[in-house]
mmCIF file as Biopython writes it, N, C-alpha, C and O atoms, coordinates in Angstrom:
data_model
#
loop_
_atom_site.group_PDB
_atom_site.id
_atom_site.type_symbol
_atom_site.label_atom_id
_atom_site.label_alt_id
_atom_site.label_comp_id
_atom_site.label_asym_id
_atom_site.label_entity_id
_atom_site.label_seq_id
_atom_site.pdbx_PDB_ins_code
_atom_site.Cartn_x
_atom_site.Cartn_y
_atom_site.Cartn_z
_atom_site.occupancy
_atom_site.B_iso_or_equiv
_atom_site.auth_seq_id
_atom_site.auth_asym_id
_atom_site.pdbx_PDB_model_num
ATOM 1   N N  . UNK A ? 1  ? 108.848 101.266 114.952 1.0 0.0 1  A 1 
ATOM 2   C CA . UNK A ? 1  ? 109.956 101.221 114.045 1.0 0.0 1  A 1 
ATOM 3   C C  . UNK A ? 1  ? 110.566 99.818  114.141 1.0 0.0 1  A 1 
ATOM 4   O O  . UNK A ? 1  ? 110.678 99.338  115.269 1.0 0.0 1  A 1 
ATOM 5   N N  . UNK A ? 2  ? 110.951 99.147  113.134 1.0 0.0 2  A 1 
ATOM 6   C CA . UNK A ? 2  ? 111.349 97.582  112.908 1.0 0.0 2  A 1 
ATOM 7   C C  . UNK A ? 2  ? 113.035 97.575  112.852 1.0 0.0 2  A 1 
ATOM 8   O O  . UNK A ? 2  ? 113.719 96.658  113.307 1.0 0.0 2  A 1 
ATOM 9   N N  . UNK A ? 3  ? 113.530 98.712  112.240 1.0 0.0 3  A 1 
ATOM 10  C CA . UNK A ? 3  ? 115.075 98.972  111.965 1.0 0.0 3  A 1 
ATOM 11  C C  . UNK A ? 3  ? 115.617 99.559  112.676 1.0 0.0 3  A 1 
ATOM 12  O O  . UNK A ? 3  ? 114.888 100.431 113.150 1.0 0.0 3  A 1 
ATOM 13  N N  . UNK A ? 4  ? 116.731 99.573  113.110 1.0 0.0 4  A 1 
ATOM 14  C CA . UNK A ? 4  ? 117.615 100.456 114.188 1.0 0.0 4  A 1 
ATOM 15  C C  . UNK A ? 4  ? 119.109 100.567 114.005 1.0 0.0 4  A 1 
ATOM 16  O O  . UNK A ? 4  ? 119.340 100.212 112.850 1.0 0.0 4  A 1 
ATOM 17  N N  . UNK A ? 5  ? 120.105 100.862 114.554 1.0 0.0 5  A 1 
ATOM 18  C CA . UNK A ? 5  ? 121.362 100.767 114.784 1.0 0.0 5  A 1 
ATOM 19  C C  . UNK A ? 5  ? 121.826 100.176 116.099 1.0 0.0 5  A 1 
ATOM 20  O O  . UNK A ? 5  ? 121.314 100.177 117.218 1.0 0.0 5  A 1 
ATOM 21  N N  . UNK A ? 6  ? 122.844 99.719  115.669 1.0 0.0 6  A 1 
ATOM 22  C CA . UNK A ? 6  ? 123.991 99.572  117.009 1.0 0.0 6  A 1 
ATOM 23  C C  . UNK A ? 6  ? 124.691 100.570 117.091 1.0 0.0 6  A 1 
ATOM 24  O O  . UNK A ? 6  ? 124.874 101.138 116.014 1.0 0.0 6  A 1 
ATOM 25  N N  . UNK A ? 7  ? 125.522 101.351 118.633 1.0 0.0 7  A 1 
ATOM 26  C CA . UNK A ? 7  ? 126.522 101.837 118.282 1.0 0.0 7  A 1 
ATOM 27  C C  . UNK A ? 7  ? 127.500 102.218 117.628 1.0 0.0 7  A 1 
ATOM 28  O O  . UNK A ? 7  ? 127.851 103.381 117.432 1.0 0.0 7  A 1 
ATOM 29  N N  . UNK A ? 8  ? 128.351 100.523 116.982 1.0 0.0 8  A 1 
ATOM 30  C CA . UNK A ? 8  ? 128.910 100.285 115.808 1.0 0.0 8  A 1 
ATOM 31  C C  . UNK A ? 8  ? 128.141 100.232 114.588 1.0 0.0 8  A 1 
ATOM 32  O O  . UNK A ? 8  ? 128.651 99.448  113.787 1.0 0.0 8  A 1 
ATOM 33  N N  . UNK A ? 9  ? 127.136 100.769 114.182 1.0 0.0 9  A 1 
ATOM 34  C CA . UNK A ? 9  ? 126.676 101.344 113.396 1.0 0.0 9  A 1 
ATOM 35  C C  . UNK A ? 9  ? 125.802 100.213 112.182 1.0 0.0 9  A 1 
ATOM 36  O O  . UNK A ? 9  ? 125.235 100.565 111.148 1.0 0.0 9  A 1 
ATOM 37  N N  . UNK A ? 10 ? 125.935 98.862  112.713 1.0 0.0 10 A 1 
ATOM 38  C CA . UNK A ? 10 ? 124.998 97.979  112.321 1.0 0.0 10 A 1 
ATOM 39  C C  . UNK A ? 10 ? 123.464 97.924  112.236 1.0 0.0 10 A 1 
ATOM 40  O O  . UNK A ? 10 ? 122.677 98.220  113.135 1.0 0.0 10 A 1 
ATOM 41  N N  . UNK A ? 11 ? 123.192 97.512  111.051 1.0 0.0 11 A 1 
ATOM 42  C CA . UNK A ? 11 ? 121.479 97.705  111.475 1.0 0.0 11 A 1 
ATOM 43  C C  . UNK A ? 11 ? 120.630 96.170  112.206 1.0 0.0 11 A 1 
ATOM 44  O O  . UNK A ? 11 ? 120.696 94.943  112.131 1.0 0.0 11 A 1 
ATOM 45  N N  . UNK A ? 12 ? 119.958 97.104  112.815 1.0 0.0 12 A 1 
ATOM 46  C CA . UNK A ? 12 ? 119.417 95.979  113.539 1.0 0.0 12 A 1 
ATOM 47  C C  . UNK A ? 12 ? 117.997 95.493  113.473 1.0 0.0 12 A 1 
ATOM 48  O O  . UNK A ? 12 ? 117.582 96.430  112.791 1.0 0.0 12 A 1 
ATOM 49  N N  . UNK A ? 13 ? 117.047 94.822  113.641 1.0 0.0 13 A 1 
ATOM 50  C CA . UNK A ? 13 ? 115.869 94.408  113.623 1.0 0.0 13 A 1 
ATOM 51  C C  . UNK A ? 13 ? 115.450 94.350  114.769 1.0 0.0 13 A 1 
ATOM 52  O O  . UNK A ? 13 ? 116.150 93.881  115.666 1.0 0.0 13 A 1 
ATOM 53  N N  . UNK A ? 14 ? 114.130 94.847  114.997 1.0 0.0 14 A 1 
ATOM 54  C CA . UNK A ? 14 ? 113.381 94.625  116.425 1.0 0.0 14 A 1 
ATOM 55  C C  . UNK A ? 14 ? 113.098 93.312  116.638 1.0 0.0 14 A 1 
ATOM 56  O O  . UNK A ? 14 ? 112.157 93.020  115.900 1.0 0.0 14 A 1 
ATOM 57  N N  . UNK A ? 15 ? 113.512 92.202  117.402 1.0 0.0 15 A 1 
ATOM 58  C CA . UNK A ? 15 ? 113.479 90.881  117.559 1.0 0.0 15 A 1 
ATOM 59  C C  . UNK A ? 15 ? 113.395 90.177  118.989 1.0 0.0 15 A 1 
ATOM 60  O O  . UNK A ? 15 ? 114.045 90.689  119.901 1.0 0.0 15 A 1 
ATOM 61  N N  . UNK A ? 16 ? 113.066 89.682  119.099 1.0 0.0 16 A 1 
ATOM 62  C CA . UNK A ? 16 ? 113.218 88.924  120.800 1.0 0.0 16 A 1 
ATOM 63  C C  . UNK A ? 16 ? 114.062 88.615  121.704 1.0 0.0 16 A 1 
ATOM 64  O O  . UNK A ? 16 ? 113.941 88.437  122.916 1.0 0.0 16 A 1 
ATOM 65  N N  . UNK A ? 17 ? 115.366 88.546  120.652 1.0 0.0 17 A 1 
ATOM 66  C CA . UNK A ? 17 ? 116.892 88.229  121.015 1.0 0.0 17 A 1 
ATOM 67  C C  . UNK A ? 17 ? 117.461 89.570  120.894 1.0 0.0 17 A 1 
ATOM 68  O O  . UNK A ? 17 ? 118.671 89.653  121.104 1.0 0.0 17 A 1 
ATOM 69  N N  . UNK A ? 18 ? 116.630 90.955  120.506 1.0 0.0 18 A 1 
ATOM 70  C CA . UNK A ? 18 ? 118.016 92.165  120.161 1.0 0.0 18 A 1 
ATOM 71  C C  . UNK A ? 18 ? 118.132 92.586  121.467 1.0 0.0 18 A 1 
ATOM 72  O O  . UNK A ? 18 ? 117.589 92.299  122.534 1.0 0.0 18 A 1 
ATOM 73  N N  . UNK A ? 19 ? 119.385 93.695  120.919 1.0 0.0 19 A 1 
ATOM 74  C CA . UNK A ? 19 ? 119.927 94.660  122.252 1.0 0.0 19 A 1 
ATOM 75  C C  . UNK A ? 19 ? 118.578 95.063  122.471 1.0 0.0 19 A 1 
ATOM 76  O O  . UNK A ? 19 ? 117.601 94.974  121.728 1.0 0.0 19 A 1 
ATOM 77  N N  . UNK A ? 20 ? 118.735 95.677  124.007 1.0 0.0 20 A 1 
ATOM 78  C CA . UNK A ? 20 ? 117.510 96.124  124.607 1.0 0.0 20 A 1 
ATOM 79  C C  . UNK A ? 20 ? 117.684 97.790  124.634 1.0 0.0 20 A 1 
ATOM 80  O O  . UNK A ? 20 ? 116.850 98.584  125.069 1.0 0.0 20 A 1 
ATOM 81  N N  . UNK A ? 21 ? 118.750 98.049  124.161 1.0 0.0 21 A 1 
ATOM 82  C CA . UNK A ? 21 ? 118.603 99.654  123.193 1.0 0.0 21 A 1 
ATOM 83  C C  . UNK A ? 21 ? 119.193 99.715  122.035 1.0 0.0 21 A 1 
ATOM 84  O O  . UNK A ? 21 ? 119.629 98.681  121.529 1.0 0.0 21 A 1 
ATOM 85  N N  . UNK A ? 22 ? 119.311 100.909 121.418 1.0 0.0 22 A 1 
ATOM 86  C CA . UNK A ? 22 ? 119.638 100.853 119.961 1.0 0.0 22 A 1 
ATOM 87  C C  . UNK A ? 22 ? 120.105 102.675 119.643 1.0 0.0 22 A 1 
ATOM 88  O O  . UNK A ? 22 ? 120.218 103.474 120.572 1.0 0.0 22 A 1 
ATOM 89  N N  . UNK A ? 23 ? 120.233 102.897 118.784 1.0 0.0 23 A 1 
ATOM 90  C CA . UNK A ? 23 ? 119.954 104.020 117.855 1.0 0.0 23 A 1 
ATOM 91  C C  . UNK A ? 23 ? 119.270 104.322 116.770 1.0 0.0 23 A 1 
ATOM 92  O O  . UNK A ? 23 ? 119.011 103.445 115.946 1.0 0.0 23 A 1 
ATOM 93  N N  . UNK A ? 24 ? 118.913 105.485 116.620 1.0 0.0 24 A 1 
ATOM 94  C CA . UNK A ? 24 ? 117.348 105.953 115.871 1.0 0.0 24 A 1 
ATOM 95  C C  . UNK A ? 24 ? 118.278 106.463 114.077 1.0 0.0 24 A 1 
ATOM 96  O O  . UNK A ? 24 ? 118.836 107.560 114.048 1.0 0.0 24 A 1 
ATOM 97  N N  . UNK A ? 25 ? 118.303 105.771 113.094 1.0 0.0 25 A 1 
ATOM 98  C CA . UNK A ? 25 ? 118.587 105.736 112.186 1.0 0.0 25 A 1 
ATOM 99  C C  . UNK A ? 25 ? 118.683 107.266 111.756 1.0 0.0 25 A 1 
ATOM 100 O O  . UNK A ? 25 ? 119.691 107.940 111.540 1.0 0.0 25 A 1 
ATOM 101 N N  . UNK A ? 26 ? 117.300 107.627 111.692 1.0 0.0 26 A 1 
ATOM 102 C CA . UNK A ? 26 ? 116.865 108.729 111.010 1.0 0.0 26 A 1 
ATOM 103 C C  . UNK A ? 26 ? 117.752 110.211 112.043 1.0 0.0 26 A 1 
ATOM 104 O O  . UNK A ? 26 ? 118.473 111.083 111.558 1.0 0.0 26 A 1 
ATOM 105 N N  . UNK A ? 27 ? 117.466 110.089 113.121 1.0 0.0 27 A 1 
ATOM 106 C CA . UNK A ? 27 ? 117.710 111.253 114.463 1.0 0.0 27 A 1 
ATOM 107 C C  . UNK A ? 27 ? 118.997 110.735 115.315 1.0 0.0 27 A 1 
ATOM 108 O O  . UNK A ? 27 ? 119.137 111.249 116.425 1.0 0.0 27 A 1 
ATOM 109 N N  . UNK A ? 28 ? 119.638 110.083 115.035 1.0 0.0 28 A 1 
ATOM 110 C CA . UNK A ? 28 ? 120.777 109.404 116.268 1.0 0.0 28 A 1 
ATOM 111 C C  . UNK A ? 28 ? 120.236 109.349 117.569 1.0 0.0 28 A 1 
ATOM 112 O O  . UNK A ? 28 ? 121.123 108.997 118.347 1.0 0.0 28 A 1 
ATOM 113 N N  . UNK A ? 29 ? 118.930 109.588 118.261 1.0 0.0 29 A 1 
ATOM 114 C CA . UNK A ? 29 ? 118.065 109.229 119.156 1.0 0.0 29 A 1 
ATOM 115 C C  . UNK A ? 29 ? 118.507 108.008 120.000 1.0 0.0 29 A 1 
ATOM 116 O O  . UNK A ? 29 ? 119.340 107.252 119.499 1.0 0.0 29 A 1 
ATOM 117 N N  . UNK A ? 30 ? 118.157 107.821 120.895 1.0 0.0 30 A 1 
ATOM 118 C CA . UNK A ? 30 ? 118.277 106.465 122.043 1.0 0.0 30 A 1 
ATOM 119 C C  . UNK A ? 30 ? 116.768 105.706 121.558 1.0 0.0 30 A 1 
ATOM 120 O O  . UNK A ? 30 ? 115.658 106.202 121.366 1.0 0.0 30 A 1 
ATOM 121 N N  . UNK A ? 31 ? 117.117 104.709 121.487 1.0 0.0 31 A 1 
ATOM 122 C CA . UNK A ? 31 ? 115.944 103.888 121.081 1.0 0.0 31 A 1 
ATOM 123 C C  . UNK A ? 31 ? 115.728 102.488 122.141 1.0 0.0 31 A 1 
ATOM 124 O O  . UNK A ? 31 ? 116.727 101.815 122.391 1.0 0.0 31 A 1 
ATOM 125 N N  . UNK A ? 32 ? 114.408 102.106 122.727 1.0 0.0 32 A 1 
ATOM 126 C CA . UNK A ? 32 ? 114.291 100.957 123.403 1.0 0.0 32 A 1 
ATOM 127 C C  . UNK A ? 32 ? 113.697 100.130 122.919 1.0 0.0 32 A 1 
ATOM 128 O O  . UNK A ? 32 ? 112.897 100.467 122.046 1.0 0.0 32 A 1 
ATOM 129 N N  . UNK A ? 33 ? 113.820 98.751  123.256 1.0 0.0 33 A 1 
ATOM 130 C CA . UNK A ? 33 ? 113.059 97.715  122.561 1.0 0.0 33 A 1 
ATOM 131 C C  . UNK A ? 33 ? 111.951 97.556  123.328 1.0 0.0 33 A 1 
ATOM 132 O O  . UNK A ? 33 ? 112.068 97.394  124.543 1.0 0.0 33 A 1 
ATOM 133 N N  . UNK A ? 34 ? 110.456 97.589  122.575 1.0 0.0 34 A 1 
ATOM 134 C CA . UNK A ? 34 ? 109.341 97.307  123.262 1.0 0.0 34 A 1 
ATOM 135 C C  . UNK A ? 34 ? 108.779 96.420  122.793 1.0 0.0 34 A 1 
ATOM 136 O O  . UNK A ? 34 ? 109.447 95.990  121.852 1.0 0.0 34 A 1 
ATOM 137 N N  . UNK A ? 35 ? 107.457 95.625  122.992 1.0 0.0 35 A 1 
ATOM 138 C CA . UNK A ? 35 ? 107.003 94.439  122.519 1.0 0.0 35 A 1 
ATOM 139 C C  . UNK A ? 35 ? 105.271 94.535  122.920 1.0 0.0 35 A 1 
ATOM 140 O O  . UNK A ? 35 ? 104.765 95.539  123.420 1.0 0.0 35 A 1 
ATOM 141 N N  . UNK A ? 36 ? 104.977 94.043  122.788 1.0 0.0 36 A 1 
ATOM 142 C CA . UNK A ? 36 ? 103.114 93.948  122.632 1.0 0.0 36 A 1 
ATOM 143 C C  . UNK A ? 36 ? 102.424 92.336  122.439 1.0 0.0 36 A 1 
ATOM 144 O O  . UNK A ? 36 ? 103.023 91.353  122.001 1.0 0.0 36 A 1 
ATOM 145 N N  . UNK A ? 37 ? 101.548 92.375  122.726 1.0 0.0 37 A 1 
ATOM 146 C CA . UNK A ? 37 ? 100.873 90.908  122.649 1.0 0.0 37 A 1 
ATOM 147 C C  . UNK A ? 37 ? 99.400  91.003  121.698 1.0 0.0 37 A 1 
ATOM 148 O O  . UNK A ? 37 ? 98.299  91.321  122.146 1.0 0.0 37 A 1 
ATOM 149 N N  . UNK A ? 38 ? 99.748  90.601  120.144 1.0 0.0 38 A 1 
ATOM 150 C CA . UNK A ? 38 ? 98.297  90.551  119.812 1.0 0.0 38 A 1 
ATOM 151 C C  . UNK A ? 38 ? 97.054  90.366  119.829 1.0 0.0 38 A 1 
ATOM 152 O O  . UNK A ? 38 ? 96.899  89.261  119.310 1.0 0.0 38 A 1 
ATOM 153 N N  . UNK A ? 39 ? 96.090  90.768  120.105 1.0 0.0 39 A 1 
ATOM 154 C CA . UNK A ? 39 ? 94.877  90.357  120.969 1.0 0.0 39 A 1 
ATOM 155 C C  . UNK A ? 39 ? 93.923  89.145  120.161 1.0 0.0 39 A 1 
ATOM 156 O O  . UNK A ? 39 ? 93.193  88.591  120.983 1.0 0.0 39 A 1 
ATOM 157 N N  . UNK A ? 40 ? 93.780  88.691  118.992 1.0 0.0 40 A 1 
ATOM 158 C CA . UNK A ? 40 ? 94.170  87.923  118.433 1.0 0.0 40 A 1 
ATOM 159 C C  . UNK A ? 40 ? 94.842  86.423  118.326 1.0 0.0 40 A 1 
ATOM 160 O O  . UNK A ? 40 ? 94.426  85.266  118.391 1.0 0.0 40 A 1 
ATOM 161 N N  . UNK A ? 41 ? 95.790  86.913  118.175 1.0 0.0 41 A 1 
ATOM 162 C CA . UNK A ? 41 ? 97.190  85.569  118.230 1.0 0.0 41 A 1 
ATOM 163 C C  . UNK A ? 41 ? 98.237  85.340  119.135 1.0 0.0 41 A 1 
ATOM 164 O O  . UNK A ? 41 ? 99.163  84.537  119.024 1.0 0.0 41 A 1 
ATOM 165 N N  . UNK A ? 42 ? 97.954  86.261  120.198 1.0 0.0 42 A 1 
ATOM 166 C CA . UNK A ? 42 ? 98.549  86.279  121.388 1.0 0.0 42 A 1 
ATOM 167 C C  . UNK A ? 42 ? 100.025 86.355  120.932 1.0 0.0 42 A 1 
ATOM 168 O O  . UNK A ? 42 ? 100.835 86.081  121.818 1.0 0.0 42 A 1 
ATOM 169 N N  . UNK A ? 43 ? 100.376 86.577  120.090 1.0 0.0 43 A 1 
ATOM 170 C CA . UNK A ? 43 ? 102.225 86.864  119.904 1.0 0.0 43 A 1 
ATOM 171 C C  . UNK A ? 43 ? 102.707 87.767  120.086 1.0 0.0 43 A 1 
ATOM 172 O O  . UNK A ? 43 ? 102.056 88.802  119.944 1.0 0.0 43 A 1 
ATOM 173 N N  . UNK A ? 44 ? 103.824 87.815  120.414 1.0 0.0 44 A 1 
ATOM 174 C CA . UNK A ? 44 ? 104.330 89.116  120.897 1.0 0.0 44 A 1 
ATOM 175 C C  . UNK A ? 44 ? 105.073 89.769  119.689 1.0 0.0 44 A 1 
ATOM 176 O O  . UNK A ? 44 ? 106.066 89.270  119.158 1.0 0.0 44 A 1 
ATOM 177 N N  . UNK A ? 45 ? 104.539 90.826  119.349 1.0 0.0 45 A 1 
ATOM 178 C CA . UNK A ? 45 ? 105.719 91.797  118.394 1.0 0.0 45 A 1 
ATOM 179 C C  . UNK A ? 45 ? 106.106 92.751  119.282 1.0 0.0 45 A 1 
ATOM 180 O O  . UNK A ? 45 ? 105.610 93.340  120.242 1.0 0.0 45 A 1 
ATOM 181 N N  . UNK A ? 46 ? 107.941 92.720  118.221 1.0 0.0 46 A 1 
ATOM 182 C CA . UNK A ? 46 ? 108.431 93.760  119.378 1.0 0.0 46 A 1 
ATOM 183 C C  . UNK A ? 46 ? 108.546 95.044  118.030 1.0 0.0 46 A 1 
ATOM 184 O O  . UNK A ? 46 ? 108.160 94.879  116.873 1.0 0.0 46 A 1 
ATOM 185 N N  . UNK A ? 47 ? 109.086 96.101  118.513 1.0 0.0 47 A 1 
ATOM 186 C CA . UNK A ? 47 ? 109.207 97.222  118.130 1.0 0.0 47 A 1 
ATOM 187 C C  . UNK A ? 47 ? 110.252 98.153  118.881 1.0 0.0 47 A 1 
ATOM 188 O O  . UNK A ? 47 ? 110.579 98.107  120.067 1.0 0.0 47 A 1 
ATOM 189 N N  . UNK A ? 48 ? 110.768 99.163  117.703 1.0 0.0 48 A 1 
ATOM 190 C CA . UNK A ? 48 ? 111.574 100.455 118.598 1.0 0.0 48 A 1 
ATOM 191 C C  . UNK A ? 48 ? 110.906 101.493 118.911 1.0 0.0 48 A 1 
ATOM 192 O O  . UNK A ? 48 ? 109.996 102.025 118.274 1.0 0.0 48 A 1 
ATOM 193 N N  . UNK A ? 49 ? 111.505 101.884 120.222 1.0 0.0 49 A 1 
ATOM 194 C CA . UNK A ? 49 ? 110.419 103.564 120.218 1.0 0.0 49 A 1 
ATOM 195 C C  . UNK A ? 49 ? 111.568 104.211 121.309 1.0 0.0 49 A 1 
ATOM 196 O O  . UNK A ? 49 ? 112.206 103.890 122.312 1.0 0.0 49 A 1 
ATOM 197 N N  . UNK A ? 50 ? 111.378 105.271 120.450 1.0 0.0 50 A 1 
ATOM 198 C CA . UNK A ? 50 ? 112.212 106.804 121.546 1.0 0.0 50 A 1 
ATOM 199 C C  . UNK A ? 50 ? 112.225 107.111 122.807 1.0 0.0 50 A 1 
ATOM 200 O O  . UNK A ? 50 ? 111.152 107.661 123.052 1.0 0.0 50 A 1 
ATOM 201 N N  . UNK A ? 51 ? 112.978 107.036 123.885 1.0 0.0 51 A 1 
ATOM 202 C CA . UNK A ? 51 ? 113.149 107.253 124.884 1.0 0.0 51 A 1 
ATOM 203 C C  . UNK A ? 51 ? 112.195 107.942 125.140 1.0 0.0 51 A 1 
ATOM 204 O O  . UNK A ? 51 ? 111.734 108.490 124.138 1.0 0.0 51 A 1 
ATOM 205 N N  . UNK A ? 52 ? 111.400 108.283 126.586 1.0 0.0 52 A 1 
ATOM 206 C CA . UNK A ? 52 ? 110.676 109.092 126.302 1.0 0.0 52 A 1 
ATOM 207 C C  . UNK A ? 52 ? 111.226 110.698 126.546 1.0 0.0 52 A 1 
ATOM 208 O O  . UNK A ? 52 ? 112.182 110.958 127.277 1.0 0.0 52 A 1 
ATOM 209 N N  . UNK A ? 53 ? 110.308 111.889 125.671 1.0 0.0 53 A 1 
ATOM 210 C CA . UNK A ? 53 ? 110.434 113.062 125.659 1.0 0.0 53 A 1 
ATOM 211 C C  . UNK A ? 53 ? 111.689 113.324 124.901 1.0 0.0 53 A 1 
ATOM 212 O O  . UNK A ? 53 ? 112.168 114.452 125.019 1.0 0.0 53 A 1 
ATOM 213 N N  . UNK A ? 54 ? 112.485 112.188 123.902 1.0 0.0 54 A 1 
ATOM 214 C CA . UNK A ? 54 ? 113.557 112.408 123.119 1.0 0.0 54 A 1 
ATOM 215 C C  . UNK A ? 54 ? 113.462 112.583 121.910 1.0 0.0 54 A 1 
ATOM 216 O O  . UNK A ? 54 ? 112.586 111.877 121.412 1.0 0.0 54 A 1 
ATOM 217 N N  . UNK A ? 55 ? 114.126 113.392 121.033 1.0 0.0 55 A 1 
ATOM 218 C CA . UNK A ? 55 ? 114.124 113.834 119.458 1.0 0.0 55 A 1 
ATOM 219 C C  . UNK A ? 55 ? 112.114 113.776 119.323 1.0 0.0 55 A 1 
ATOM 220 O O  . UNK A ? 55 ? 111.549 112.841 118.755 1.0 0.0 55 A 1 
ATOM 221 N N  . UNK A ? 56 ? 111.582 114.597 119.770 1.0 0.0 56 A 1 
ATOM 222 C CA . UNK A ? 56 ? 109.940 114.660 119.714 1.0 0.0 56 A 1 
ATOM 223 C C  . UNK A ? 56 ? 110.006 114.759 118.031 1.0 0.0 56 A 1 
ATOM 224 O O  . UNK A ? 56 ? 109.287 113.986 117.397 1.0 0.0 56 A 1 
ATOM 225 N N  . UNK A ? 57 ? 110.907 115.753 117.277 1.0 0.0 57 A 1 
ATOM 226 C CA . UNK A ? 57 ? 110.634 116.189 116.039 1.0 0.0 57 A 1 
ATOM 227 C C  . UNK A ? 57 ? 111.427 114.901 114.697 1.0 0.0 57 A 1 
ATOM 228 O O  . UNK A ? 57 ? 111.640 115.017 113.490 1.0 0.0 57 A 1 
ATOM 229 N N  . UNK A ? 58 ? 111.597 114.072 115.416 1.0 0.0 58 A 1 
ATOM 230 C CA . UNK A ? 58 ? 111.988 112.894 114.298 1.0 0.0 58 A 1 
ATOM 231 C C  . UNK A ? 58 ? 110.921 112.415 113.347 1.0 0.0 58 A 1 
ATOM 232 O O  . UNK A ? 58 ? 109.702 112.484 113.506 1.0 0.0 58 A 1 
ATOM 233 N N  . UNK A ? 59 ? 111.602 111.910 112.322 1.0 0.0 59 A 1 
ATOM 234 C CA . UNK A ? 59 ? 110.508 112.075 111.081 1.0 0.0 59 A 1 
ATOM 235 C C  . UNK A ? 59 ? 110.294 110.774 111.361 1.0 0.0 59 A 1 
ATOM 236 O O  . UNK A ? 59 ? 109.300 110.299 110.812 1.0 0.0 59 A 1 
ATOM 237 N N  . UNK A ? 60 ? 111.045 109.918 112.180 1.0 0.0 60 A 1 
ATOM 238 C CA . UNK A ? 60 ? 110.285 108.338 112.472 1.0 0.0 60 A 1 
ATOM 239 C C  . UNK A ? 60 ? 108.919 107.870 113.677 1.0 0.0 60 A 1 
ATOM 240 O O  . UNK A ? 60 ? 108.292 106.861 114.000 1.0 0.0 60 A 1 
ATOM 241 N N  . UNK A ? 61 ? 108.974 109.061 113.967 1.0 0.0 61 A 1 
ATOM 242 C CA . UNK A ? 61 ? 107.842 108.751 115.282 1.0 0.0 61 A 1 
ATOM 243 C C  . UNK A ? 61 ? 106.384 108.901 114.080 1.0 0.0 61 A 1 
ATOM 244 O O  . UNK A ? 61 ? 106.295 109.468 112.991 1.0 0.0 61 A 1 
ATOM 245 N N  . UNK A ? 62 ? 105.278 108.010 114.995 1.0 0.0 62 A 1 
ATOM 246 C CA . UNK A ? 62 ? 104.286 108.204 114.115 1.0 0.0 62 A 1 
ATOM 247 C C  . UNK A ? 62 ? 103.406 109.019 114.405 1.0 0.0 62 A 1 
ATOM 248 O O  . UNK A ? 62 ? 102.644 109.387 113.511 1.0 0.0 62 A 1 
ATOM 249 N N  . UNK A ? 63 ? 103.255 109.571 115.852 1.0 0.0 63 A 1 
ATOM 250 C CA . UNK A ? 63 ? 102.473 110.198 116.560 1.0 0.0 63 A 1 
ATOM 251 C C  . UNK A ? 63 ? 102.638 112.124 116.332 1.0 0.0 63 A 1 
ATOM 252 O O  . UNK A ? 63 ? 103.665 112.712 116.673 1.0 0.0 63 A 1 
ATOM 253 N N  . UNK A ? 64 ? 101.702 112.678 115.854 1.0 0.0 64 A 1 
ATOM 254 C CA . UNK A ? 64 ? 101.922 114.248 116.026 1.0 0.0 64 A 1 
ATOM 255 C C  . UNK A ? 64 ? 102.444 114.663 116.684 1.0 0.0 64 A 1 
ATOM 256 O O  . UNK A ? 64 ? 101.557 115.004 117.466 1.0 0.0 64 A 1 
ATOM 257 N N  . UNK A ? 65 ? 103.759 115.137 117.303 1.0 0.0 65 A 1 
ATOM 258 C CA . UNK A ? 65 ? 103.897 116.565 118.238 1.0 0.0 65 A 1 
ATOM 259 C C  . UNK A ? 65 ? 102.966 117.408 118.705 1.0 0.0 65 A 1 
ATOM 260 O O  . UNK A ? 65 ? 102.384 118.177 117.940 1.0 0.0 65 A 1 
ATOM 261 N N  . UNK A ? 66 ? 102.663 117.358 120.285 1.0 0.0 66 A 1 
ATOM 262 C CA . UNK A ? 66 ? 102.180 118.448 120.701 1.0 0.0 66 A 1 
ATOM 263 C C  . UNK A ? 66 ? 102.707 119.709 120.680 1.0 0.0 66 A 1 
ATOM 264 O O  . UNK A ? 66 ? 102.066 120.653 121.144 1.0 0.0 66 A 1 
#
């Protein structure tokens, strides 16, 4: 996920400089900032993702529910 919230209810972008948590737009969820290294271009993208084992049934996760 690329979009998020602040507390104060700002939206935010997954970026290098953001808070290192957030809120889940869609679920009011706890959200963390994660990041990855392209295998490729070696850059790092970051991304949001759900605490783990939190809001499983949010319509923003991409992964099926077990």
């Amino acid at each position: 996920m690329q979009l998020a919230q602040t507390p104060e209810g700002k939206k935010v972008t997954a970026t290098a400089d953001a808070p290192k948590e957030a809120i889940c737009p869609h679920c009011g969820g706890k959200l963390t900032l994660r990041s990855r290294k392209a295998m490729n271009t070696c850059e790092a993208s970051y991304f949001w993702r759900h605490c783990s084992n939190q809001n499983r049934h949010c319509s923003a996760r991409h992964r099926p529910v077990a």
